[in-house]
MINU-284421 format. One line per field, with one value per residue: x, y, z of N, C-alpha, C in turn; residue in three letters. Coordinates in nm, 3 decimals, padded with zeros to 5 digits. Example, Ala and Ser with C-alpha at 12.3 -4.5 7.8 and 13.67 -1.06 7.14 Angstrom:
// residues 2
neast	[01.319,01.285] .
nnorth	[-00.569,-00.225] .
nup	[00.780,00.708] .
caeast	[01.230,01.367] .
canorth	[-00.450,-00.106] .
caup	[00.780,00.714] .
ceast	[01.320,01.290] .
cnorth	[-00.330,00.003] .
cup	[00.780,00.787] .
aa	[ALA,SER] .
***
This chain:
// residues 202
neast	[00.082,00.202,00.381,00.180,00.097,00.311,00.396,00.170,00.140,00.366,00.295,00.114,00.277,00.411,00.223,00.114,00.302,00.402,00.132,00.215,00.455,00.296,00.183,00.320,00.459,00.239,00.254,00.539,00.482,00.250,00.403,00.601,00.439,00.391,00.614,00.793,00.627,00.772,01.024,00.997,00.871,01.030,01.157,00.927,00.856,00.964,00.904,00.614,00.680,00.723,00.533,00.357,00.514,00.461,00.146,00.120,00.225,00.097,-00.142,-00.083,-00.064,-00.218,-00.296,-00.312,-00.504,-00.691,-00.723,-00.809,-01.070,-01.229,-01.217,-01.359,-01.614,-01.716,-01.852,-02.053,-02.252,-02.395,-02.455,-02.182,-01.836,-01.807,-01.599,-01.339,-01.157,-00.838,-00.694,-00.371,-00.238,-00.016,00.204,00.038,-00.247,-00.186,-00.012,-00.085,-00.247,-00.188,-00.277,-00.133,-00.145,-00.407,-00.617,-00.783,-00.970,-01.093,-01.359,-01.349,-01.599,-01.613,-01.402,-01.152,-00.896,-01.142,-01.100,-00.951,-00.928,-00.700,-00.689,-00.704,-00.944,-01.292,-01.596,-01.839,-02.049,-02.065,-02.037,-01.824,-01.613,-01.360,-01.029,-00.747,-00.481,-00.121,00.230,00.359,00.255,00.067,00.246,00.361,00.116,00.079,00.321,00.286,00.029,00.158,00.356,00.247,00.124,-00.143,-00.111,-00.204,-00.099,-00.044,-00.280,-00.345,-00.187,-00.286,-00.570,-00.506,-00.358,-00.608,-00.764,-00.574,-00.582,-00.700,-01.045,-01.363,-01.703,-01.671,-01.694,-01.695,-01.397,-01.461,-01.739,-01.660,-01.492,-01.739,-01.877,-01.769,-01.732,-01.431,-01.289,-01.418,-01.409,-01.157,-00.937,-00.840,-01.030,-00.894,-00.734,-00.955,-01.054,-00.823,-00.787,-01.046,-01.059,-00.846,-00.904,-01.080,-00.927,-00.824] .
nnorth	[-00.121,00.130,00.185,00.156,00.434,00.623,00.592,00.731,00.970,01.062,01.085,01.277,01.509,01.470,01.530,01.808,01.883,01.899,02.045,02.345,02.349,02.355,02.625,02.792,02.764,02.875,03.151,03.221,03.254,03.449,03.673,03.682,03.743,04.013,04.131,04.156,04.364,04.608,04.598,04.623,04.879,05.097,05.240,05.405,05.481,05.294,05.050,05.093,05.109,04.894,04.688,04.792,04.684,04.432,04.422,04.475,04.232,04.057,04.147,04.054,03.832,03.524,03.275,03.368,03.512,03.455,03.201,03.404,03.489,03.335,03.241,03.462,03.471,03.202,03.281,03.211,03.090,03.169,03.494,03.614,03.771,04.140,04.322,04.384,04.566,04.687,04.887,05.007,05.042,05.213,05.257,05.228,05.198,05.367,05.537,05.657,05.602,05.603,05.658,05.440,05.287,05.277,05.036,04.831,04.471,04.386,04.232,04.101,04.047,03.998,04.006,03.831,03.580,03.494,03.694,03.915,04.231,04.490,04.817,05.207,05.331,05.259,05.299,05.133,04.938,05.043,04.924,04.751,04.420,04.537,04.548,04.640,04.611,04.630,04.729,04.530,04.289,04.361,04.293,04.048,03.894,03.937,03.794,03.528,03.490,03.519,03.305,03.104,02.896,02.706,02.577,02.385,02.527,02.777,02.879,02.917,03.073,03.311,03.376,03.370,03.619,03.730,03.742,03.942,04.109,04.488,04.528,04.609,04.516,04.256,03.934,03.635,03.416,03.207,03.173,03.266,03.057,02.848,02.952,02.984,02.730,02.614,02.655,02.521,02.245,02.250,02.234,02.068,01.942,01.970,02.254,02.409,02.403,02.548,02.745,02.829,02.842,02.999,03.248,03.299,03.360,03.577] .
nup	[00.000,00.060,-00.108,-00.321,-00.251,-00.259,-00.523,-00.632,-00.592,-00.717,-00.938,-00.930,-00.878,-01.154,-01.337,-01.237,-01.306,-01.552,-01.628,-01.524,-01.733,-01.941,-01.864,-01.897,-02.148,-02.282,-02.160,-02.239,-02.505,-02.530,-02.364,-02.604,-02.819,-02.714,-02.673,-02.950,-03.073,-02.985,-03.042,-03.333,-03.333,-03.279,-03.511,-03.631,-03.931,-04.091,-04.010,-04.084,-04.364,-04.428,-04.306,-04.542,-04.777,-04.750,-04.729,-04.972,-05.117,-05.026,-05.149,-05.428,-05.420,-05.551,-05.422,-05.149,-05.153,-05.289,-05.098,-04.854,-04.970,-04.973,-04.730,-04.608,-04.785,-04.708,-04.432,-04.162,-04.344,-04.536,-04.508,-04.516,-04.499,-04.571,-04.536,-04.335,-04.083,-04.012,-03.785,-03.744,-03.434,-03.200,-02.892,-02.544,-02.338,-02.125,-02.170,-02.380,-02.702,-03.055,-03.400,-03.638,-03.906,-04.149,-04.260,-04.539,-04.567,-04.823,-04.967,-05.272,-05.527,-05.791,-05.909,-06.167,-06.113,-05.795,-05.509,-05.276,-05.190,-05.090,-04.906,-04.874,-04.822,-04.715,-04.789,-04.708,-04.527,-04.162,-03.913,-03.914,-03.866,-03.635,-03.561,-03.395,-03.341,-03.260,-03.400,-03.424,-03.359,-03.650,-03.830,-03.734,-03.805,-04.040,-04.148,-04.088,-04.289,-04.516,-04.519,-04.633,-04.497,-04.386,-04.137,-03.805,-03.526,-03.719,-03.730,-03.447,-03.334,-03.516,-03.380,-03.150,-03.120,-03.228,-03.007,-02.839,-02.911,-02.924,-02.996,-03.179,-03.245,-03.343,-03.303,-03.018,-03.037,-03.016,-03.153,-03.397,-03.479,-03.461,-03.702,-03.925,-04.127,-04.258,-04.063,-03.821,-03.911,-03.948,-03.715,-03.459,-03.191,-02.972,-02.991,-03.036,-02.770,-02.622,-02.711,-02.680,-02.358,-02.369,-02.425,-02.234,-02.006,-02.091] .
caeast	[00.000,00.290,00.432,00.078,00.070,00.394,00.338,00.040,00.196,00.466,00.186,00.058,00.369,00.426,00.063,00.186,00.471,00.345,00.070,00.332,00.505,00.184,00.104,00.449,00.455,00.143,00.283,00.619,00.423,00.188,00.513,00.683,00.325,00.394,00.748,00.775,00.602,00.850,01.132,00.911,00.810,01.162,01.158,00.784,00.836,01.047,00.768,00.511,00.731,00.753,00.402,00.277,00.556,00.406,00.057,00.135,00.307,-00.017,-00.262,-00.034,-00.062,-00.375,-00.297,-00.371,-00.600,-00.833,-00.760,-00.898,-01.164,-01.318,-01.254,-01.467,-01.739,-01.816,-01.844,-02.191,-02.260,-02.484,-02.357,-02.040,-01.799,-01.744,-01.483,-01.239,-01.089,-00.765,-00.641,-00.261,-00.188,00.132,00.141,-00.023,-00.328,-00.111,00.099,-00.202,-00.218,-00.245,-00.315,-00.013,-00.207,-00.543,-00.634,-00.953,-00.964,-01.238,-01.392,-01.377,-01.659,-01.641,-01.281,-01.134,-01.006,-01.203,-01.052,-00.963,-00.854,-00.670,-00.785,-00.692,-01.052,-01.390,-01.724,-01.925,-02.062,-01.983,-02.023,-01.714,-01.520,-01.211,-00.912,-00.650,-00.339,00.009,00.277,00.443,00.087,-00.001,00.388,00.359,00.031,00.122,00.431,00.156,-00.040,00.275,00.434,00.126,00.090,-00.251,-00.081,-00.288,-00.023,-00.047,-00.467,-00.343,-00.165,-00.402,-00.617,-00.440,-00.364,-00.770,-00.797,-00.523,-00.575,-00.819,-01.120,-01.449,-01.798,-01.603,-01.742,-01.598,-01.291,-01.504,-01.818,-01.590,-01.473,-01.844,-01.918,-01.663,-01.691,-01.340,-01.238,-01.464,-01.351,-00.993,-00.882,-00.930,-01.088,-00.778,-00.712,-01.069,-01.056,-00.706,-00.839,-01.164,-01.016,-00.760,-01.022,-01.143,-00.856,-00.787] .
canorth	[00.000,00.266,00.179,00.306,00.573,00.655,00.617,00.810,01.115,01.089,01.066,01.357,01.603,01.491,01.615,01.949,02.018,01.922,02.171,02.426,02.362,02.425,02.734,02.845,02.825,03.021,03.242,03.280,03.311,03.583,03.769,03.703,03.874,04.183,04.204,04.196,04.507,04.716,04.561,04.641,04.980,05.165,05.348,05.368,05.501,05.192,04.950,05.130,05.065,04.696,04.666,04.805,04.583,04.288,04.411,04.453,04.106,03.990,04.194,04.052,03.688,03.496,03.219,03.396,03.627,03.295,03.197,03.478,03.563,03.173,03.227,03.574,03.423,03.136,03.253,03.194,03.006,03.264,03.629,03.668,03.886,04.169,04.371,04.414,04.755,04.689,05.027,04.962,05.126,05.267,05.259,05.153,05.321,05.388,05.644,05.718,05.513,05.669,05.548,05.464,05.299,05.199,04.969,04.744,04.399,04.362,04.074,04.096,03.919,04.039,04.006,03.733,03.487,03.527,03.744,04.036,04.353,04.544,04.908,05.248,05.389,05.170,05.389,05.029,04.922,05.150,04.844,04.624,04.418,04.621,04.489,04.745,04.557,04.724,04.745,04.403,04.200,04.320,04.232,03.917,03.849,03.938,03.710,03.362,03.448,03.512,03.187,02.970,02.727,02.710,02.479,02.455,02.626,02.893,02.927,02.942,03.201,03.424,03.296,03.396,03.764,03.806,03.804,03.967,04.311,04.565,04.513,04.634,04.447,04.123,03.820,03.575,03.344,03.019,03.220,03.306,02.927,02.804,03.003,02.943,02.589,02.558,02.670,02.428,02.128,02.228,02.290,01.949,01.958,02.049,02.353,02.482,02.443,02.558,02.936,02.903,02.837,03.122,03.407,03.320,03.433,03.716] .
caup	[00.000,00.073,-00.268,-00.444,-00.232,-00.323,-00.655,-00.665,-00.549,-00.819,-01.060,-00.959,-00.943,-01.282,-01.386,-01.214,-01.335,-01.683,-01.649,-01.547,-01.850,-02.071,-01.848,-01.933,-02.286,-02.295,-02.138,-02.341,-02.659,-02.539,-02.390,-02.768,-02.911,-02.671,-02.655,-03.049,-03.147,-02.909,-03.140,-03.462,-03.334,-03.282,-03.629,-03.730,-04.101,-04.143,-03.968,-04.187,-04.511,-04.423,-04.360,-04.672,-04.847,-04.716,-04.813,-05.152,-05.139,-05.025,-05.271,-05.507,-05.405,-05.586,-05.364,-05.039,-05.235,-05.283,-04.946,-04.780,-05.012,-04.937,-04.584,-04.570,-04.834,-04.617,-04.296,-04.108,-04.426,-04.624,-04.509,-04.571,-04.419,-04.706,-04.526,-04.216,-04.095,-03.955,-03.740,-03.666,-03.344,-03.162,-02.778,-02.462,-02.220,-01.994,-02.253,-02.507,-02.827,-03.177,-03.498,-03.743,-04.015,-04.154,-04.402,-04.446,-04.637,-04.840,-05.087,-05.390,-05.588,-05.921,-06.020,-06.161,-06.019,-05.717,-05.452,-05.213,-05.233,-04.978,-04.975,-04.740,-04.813,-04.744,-04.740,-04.644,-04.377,-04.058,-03.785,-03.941,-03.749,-03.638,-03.498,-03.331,-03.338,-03.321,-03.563,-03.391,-03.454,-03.710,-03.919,-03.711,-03.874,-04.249,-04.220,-04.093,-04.421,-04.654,-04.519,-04.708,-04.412,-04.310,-04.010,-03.704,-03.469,-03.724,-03.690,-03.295,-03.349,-03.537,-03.286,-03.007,-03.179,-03.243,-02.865,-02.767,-02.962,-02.901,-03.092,-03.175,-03.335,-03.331,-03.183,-02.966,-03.122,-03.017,-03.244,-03.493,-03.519,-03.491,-03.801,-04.069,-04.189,-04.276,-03.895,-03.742,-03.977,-03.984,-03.640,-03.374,-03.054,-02.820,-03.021,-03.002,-02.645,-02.594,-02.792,-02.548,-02.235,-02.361,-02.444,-02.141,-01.974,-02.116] .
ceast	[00.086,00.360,00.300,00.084,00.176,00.388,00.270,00.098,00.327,00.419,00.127,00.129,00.419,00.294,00.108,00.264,00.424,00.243,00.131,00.378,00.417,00.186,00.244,00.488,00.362,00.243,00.443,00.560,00.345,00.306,00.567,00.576,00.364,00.514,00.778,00.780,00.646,00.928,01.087,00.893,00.913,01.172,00.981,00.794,00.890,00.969,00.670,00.572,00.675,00.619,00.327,00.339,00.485,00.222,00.012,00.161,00.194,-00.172,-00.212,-00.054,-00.177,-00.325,-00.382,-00.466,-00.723,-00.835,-00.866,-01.040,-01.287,-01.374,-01.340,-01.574,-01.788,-01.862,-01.977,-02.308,-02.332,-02.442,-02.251,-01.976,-01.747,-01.641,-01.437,-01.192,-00.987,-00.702,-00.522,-00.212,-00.010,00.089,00.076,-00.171,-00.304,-00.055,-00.006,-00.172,-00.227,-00.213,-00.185,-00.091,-00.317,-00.554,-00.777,-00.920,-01.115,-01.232,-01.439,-01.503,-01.651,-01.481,-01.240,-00.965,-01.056,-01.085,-01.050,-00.896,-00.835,-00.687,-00.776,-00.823,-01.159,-01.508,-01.843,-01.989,-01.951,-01.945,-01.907,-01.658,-01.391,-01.132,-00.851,-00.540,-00.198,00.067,00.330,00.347,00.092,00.163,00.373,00.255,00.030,00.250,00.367,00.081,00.090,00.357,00.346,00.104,-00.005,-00.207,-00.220,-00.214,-00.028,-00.166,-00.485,-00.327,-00.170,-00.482,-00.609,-00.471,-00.549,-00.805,-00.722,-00.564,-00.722,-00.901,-01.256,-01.556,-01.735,-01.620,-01.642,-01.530,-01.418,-01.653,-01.822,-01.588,-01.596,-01.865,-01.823,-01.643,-01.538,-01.300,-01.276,-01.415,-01.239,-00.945,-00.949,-00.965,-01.016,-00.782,-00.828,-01.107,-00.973,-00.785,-00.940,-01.129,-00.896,-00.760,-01.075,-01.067,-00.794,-00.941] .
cnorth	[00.126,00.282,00.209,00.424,00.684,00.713,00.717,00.941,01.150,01.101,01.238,01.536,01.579,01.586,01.809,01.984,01.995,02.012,02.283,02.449,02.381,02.582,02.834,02.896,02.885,03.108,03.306,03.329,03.401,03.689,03.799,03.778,03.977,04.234,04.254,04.295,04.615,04.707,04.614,04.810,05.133,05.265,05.343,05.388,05.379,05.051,04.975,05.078,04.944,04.649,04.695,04.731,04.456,04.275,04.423,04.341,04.010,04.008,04.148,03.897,03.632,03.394,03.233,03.475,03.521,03.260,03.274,03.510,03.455,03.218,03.312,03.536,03.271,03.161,03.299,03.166,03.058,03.419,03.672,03.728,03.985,04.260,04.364,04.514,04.709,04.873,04.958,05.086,05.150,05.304,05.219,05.252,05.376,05.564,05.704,05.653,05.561,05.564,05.539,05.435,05.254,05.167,04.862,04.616,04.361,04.261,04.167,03.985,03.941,04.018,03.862,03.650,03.559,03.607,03.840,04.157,04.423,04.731,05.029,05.339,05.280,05.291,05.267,05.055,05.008,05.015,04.689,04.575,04.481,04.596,04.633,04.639,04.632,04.708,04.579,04.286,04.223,04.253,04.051,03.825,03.832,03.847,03.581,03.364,03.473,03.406,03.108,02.903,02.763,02.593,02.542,02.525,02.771,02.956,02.990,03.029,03.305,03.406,03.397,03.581,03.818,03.821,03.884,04.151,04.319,04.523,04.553,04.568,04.346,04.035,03.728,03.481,03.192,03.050,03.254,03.133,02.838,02.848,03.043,02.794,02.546,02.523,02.514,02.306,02.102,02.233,02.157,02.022,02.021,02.180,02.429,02.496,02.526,02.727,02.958,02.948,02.974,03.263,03.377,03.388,03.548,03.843] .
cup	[00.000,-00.065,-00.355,-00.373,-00.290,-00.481,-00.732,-00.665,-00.674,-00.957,-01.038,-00.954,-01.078,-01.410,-01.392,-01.267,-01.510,-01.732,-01.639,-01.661,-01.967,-02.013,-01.883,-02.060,-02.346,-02.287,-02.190,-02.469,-02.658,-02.518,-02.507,-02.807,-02.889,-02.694,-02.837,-03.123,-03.083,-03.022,-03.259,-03.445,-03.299,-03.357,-03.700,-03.858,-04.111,-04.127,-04.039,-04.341,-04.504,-04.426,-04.480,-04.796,-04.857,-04.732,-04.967,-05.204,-05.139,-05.141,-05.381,-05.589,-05.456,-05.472,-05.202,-05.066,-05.209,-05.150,-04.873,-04.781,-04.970,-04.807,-04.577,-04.661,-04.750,-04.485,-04.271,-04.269,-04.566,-04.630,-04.526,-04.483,-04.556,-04.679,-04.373,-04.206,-03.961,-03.913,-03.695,-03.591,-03.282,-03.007,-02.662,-02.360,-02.168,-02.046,-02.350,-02.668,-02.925,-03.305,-03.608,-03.896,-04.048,-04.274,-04.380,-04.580,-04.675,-04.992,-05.216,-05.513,-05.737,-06.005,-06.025,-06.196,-05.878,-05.614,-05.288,-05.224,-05.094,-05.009,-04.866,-04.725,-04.829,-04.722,-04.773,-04.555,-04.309,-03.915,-03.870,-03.818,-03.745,-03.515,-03.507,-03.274,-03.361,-03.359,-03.533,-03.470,-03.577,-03.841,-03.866,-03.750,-04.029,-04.240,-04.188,-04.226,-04.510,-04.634,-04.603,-04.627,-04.331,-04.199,-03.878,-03.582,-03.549,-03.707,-03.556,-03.299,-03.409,-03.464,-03.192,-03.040,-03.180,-03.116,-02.825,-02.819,-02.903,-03.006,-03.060,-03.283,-03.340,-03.218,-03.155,-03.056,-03.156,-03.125,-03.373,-03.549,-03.558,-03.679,-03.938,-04.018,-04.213,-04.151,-03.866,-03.797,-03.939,-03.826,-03.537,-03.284,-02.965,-02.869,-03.022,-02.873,-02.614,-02.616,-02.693,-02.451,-02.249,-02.371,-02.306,-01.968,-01.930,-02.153] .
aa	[UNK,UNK,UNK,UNK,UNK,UNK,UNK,UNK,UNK,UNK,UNK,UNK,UNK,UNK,UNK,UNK,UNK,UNK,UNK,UNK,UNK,UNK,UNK,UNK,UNK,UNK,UNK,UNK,UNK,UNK,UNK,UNK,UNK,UNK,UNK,UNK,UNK,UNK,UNK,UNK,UNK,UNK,UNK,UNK,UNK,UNK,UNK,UNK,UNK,UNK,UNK,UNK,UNK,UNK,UNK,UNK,UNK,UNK,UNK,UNK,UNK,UNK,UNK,UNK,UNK,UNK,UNK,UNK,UNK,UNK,UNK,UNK,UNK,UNK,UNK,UNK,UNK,UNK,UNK,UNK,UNK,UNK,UNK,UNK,UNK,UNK,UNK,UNK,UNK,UNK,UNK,UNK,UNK,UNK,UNK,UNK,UNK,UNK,UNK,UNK,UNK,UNK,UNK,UNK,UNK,UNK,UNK,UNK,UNK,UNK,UNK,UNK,UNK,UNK,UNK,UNK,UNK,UNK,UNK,UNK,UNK,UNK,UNK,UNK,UNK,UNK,UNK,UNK,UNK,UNK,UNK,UNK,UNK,UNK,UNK,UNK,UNK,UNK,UNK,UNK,UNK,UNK,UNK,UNK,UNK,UNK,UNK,UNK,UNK,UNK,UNK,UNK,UNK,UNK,UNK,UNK,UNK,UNK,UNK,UNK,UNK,UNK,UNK,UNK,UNK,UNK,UNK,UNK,UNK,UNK,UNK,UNK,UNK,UNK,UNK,UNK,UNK,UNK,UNK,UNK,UNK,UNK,UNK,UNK,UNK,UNK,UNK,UNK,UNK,UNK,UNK,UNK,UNK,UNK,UNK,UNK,UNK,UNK,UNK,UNK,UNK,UNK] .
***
């Protein structure tokens, strides 16, 4: 009997310390989100170049062009999403945040092949969803779609990023995932918890 109890107890600092080591690498990879866009945000004209390189690279791309344009024509299976209004900020609450740049991604249905077009004027819809991500995000987001690998570590970590920024009209990640078919298909079970349990968090 002292040898299970034993046992038992060695069973269950391994549990511990293995949760540790998840709650850990959370928590390096949200620090890498934040710390990031300090590194990124040093010379802004030069962070602004780079970003608009890398959206040209992307308006350029049919590959991710089709990608995206799928992902925002199926989502909640009939409506669509027909644009996004990214504001890339500079800053914290603490210091006062201002706006460096704005851009909005919007679907293209008419050109061909199918698409999106990236765009620094939308006169749409006023209640878009709008992400406020700063210059770190949002570079660390344009280099997950210009790699091509819809991996599911990289879904995490857009994922992760859609909670972590400011945002406005944008429903929850696990509402988001309900309502794009690919999401819900593509992405198993742990990782749809993992994003819940991590909006729930934060």
């Amino acid at each position: 009997m002292r040898g299970m109890k034993k046992r038992g107890k060695g069973m269950n600092k391994v549990k511990k310390s293995k949760k540790c080591l998840a709650c850990l690498i959370v928590l390096l990879f949200v620090i890498g989100t934040l710390i990031a866009p300090a590194a990124a945000g040093k010379g802004d004209k030069q962070s602004i170049k780079i970003i608009d390189e890398k959206l040209e690279a992307i308006d350029d791309d049919p590959i991710i062009n089709s990608f995206l344009y799928y992902r925002m024509l199926e989502y909640n299976n009939s409506e669509g999403i027909e644009a996004v209004n990214i504001t890339v900020i500079k800053g914290h609450w603490w210091s006062g945040k201002k706006v460096v740049k704005t851009f909005y991604i919007v679907r293209n249905d008419t050109s061909s092949p199918k698409g999106i077009d990236i765009v620094d004027i939308y006169t749409g819809d006023d209640d878009l969803w709008t992400f406020y991500p700063n210059i770190g995000q949002t570079i660390g987001a344009l280099n997950v779609l210009l790699s091509h690998e819809s991996t599911v570590s990289n879904v995490i970590r857009m994922g992760i990023r859609a909670i972590l920024v400011d945002k406005e009209n944008v429903p929850g990640i696990t509402e988001i995932i309900y309502n794009s078919p690919w999401a819900s298909s593509y992405l198993p079970d742990w990782a749809k918890n993992f994003l819940n349990r991590f909006e729930g968090k934060h």
